[in-house]
TORPA-4810 file (N, C-alpha, C, O; in nm, 3 decimals):
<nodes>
NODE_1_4.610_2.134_6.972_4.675_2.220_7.069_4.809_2.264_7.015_4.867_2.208_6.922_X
NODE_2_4.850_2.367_7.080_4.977_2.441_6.988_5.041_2.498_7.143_4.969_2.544_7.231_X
NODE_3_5.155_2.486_7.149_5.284_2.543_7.268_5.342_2.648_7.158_5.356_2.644_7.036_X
NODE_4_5.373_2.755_7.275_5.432_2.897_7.203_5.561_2.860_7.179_5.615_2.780_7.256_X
NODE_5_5.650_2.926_7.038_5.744_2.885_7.009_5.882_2.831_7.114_5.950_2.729_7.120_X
NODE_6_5.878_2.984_7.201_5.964_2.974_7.304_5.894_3.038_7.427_5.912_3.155_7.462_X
NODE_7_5.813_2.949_7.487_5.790_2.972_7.618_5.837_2.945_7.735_5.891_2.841_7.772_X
NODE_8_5.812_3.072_7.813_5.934_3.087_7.934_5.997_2.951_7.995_6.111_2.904_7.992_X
NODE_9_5.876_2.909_8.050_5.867_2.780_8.103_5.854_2.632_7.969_5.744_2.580_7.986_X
NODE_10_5.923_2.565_7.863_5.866_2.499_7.794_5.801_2.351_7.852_5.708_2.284_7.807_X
NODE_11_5.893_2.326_7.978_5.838_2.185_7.985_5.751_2.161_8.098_5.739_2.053_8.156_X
NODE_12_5.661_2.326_8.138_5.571_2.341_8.236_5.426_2.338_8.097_5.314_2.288_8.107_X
NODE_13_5.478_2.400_7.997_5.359_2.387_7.894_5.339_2.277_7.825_5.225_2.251_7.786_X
NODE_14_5.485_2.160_7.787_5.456_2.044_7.772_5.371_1.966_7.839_5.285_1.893_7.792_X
NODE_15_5.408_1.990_7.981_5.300_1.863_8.077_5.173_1.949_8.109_5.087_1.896_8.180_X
NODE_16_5.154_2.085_8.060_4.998_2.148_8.043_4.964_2.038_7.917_4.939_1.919_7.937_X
NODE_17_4.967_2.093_7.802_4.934_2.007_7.687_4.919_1.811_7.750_4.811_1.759_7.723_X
NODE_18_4.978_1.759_7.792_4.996_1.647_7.838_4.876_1.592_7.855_4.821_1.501_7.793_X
NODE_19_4.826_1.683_7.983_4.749_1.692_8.072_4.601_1.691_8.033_4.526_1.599_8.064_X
NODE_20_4.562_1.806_7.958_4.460_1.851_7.862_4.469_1.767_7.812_4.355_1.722_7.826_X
NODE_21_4.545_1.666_7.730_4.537_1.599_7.615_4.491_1.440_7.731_4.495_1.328_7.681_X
NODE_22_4.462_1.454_7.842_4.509_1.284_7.904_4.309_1.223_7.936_4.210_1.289_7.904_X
NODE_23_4.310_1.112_7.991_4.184_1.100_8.031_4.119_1.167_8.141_3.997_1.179_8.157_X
NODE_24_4.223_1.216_8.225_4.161_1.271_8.315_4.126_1.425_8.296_4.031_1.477_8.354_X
NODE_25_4.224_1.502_8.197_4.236_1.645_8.206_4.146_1.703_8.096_4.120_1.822_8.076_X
NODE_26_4.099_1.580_8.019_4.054_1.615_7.865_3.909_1.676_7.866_3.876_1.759_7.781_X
NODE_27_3.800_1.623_7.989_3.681_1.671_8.054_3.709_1.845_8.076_3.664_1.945_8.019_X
NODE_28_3.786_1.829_8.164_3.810_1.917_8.239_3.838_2.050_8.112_3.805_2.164_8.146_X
NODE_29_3.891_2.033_7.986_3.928_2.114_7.904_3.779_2.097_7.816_3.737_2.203_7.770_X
NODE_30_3.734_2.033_7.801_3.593_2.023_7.689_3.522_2.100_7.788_3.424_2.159_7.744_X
NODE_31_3.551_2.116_7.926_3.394_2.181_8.010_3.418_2.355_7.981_3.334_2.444_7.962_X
NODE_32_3.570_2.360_7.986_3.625_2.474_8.007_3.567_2.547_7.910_3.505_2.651_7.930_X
NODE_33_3.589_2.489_7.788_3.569_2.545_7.639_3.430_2.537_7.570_3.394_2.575_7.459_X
NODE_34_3.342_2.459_7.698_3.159_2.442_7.653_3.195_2.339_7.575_3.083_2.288_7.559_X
NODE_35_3.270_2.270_7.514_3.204_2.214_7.376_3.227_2.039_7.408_3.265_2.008_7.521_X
NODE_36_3.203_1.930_7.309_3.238_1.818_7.297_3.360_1.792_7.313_3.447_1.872_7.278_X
NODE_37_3.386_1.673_7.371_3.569_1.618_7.363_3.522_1.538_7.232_3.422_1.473_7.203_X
NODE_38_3.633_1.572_7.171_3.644_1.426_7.043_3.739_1.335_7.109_3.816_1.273_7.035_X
NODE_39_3.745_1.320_7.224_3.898_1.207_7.223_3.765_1.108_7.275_3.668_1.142_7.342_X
NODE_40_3.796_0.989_7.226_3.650_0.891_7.217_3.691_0.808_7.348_3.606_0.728_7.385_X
NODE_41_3.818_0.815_7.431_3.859_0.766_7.585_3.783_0.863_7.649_3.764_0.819_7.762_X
NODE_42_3.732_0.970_7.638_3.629_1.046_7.768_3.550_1.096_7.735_3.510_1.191_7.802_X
NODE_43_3.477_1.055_7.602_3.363_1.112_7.531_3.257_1.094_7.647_3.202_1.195_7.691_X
NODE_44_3.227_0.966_7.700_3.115_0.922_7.816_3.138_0.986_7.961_3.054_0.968_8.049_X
NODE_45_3.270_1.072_7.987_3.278_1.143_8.102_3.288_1.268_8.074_3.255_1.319_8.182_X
NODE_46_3.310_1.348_8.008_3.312_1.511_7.972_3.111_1.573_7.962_3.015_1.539_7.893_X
NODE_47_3.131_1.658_8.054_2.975_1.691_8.131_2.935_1.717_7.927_2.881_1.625_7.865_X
NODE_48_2.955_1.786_7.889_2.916_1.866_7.700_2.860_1.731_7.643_2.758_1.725_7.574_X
NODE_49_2.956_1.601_7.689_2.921_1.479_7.562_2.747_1.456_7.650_2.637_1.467_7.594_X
NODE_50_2.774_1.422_7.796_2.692_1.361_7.824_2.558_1.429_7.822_2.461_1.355_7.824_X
NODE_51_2.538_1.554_7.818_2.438_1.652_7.775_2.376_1.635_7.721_2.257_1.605_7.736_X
NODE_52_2.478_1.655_7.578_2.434_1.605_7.458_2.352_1.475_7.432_2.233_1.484_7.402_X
NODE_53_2.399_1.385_7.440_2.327_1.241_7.508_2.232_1.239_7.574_2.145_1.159_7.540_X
NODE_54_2.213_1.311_7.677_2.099_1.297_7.740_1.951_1.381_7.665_1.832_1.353_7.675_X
NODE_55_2.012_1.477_7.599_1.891_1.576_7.512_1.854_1.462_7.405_1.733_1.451_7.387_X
NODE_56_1.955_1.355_7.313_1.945_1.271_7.192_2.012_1.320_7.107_2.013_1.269_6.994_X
NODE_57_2.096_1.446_7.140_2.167_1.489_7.062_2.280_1.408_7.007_2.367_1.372_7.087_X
NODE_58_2.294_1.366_6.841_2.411_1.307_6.808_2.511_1.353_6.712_2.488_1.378_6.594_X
NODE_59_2.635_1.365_6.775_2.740_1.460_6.668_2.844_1.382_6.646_2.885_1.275_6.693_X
NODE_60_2.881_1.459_6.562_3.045_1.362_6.521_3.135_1.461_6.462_3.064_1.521_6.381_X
NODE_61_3.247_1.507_6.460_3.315_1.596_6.404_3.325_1.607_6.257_3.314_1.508_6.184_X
NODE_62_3.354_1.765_6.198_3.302_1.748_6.103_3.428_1.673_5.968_3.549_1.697_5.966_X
NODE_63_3.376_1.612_5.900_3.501_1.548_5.807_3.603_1.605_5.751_3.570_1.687_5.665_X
NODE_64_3.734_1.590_5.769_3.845_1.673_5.673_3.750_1.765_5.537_3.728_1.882_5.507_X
NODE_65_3.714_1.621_5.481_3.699_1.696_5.313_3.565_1.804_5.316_3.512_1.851_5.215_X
NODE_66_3.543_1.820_5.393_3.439_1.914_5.452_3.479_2.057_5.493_3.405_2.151_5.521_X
NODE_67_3.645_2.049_5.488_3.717_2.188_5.536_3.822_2.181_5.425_3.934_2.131_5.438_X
NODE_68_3.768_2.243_5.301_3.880_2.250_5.240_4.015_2.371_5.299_4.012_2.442_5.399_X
NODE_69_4.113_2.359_5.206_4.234_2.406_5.239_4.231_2.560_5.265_4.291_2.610_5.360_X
NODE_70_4.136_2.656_5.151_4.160_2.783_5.172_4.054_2.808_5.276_4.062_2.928_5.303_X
NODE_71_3.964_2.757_5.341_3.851_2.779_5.482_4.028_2.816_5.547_4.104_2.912_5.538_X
NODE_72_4.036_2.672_5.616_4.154_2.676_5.707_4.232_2.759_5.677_4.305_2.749_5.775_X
NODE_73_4.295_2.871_5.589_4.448_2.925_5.603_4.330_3.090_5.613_4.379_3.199_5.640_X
NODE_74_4.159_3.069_5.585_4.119_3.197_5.619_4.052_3.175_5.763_4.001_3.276_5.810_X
NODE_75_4.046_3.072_5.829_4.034_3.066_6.005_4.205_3.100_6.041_4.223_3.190_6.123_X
NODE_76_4.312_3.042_5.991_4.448_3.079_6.043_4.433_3.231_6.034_4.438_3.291_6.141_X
NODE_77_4.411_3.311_5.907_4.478_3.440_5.877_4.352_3.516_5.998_4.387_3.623_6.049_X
NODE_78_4.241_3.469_6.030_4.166_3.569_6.104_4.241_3.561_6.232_4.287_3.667_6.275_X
NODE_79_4.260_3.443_6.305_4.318_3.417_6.420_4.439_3.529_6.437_4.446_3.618_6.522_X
NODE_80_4.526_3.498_6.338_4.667_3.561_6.361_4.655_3.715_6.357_4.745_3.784_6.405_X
NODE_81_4.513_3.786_6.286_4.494_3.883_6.293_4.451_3.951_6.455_4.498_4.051_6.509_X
NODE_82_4.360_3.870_6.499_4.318_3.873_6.640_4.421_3.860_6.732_4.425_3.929_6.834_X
NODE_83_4.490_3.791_6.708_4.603_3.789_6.783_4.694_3.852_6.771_4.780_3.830_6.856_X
NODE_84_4.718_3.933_6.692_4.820_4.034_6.649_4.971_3.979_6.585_5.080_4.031_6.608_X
NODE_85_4.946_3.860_6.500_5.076_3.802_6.494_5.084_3.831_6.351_5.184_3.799_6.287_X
</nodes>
């Protein structure tokens, strides 16, 4: 997760991030976004993990050395393009 450099509000986006990041809010952000939580405190409560589980589906995120360095700075440079930054 990433907070905008200087946002209006910063310590309304701190306790967003907080939040998202906590046991209770972390579901609630994996449902939002369709996908798996990796935080392994609510892997067994986020509706995506338990899905998955219930089909036999088994995942695991994929390994650092599996993303080398220039993937990542060409997912950054597309992003920042999309985003206009």
């Amino acid at each position: 997760m990433a907070i905008a450099k200087d946002p209006p509000h910063p310590n309304a986006a701190k306790l967003l991030v907080d939040f998202l990041t906590s046991e209770e809010g972390a579901p609630i952000y994996s449902e939002m976004l369709g996908s798996v939580s990796l935080n392994p405190r609510v892997a067994n409560v986020a509706r995506c993990n338990r899905d998955m589980a219930k089909a036999g589906i088994k995942w695991s995120p994929l390994p650092t050395e599996f993303q080398p360095d220039e993937w990542v700075k060409i997912a950054e440079d597309t992003w920042r393009k999309i985003l206009g930054r």
